[in-house]
N, C-alpha and C positions, 0 to 999 in steps of 0.2 A: 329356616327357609332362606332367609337374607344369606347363611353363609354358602347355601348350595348355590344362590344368584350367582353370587361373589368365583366360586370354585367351577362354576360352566361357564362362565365367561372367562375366566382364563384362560380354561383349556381351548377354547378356540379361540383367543386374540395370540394363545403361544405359535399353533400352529398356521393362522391365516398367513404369516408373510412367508412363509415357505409355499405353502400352495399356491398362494394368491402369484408368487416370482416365475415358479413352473408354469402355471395355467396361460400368463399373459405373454410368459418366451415361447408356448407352444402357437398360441394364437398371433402372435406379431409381424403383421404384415401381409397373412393370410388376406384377401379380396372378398367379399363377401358376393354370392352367384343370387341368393336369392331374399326378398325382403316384403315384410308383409306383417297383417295378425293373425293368418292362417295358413302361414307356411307349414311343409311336413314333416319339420324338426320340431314341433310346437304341439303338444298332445291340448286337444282339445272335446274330449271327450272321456267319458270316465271308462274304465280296461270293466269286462266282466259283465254283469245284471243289466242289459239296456232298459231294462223297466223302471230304472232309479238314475235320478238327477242329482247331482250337488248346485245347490246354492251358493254363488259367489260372490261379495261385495267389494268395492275398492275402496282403502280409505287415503286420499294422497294428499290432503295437505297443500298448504301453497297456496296464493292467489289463486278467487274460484273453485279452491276444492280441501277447503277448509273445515268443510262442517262435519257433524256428527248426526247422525239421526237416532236420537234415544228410542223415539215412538217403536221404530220398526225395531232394535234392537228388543227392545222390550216386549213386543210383539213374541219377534223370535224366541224369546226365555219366555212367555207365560203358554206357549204352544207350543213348548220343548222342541223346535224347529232345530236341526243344524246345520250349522252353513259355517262357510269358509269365507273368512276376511285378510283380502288382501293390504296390507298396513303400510306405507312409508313410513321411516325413521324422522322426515318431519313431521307427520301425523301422530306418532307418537309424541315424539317433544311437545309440540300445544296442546293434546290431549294425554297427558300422563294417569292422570287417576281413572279415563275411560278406558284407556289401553290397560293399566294393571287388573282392573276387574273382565274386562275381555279374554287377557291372561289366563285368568285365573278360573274361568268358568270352564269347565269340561264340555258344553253345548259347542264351543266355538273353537276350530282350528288359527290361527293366525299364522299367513303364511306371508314371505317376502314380496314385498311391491316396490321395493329396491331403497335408495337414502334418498334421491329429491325426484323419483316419477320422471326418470329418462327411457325414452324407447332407447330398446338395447339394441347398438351399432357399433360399430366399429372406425364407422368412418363419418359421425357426426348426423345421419342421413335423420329428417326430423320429420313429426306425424303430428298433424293437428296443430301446425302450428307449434311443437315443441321442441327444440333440438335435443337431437337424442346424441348418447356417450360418441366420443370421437376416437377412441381406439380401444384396441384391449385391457390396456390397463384401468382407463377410466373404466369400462363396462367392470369389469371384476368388481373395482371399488364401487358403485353404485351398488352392484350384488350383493360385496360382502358388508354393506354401510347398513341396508336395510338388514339384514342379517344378524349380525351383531346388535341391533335398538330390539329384535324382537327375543334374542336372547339373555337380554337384560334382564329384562320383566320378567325371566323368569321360564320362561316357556321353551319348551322343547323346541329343539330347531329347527328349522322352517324344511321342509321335502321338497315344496312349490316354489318357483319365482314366476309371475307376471310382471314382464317389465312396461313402466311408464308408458301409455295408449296401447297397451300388448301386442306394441310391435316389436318383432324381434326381424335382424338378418341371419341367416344359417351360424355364422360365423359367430356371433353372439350366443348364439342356440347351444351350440359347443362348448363354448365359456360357462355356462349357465352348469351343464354337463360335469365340464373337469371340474367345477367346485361341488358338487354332489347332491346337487338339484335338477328337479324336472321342469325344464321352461314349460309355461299356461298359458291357453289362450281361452277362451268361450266359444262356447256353441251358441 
């Protein structure tokens, strides 16, 4: 198992700065027209059965958002609940042994919540008090940072990103796109 960690994370640290060089010359300089957490570049609702909900948590790390809730996780595994946890790559690093068992559990998808919980922009534009990515290249590396901590662990690669307060600009939303993920927001 350790060597299959080992042999998926290569293949995408081989190919990230190729993609990561195109995605950010495509997006450079572009203006961003619209900015929000429920802009219409940002699927916030699940495609198909409207009778069924996904459950989503954010785990980001950082001053104020640090913690772990075992109970509820716990919760979720003994009432085989599943739900979708969106992860930072710092939330990972403080909590490594709750992330590799989260990994590792088939109840729980773990999907990208970016490397430090930046709303996704292009031009710094900030939510909540947080400033978010200030051009294309940061927003990629913020993408591809979380990206890479939750391919580590082991797990299949992430389909979702929610970036940092899940705000995104259009422009960003695209970025999200050309690296081969679907920006999220919440219902």
């Amino acid at each position: 198992r350790q060597q299959a960690r080992v042999s998926r994370r290569r293949r995408i640290d081989d190919r990230q700065p190729q993609i990561a060089h195109a995605v950010v010359a495509a997006h450079e300089g572009r203006a961003p027209r619209r900015w929000g957490s429920s802009i219409e570049d940002v699927a916030t609702r699940l495609a198909g059965d409207a009778s069924k909900i996904a459950l989503s948590f954010d785990a980001c790390g950082g001053p104020g958002g640090d913690g772990y809730d075992r109970e509820l996780i716990e919760l979720l595994r003994r009432e085989a609940i599943p739900a979708t946890l969106f992860v930072t790559a710092r939330w990972i690093a403080s909590h490594p042994d709750a992330a590799a068992s989260l990994a590792s559990d088939p109840l729980f998808e773990l999907e990208n919540h970016g490397s430090k919980h930046k709303p996704c922009s292009v031009s710094g534009r900030a939510a909540f008090g947080i400033a978010g990515t200030r051009s294309a290249k940061e927003a990629a590396d913020e993408i591809l940072g979380g990206a890479d901590a939750i391919a580590a662990l082991g797990a299949r690669p992430p389909r979702y990103y929610r970036s940092g307060t899940a705000h995104f600009d259009d422009v960003c939303a695209s970025i999200v796109r050309a690296l081969g993920a679907v920006p999220v927001g919440f219902s």
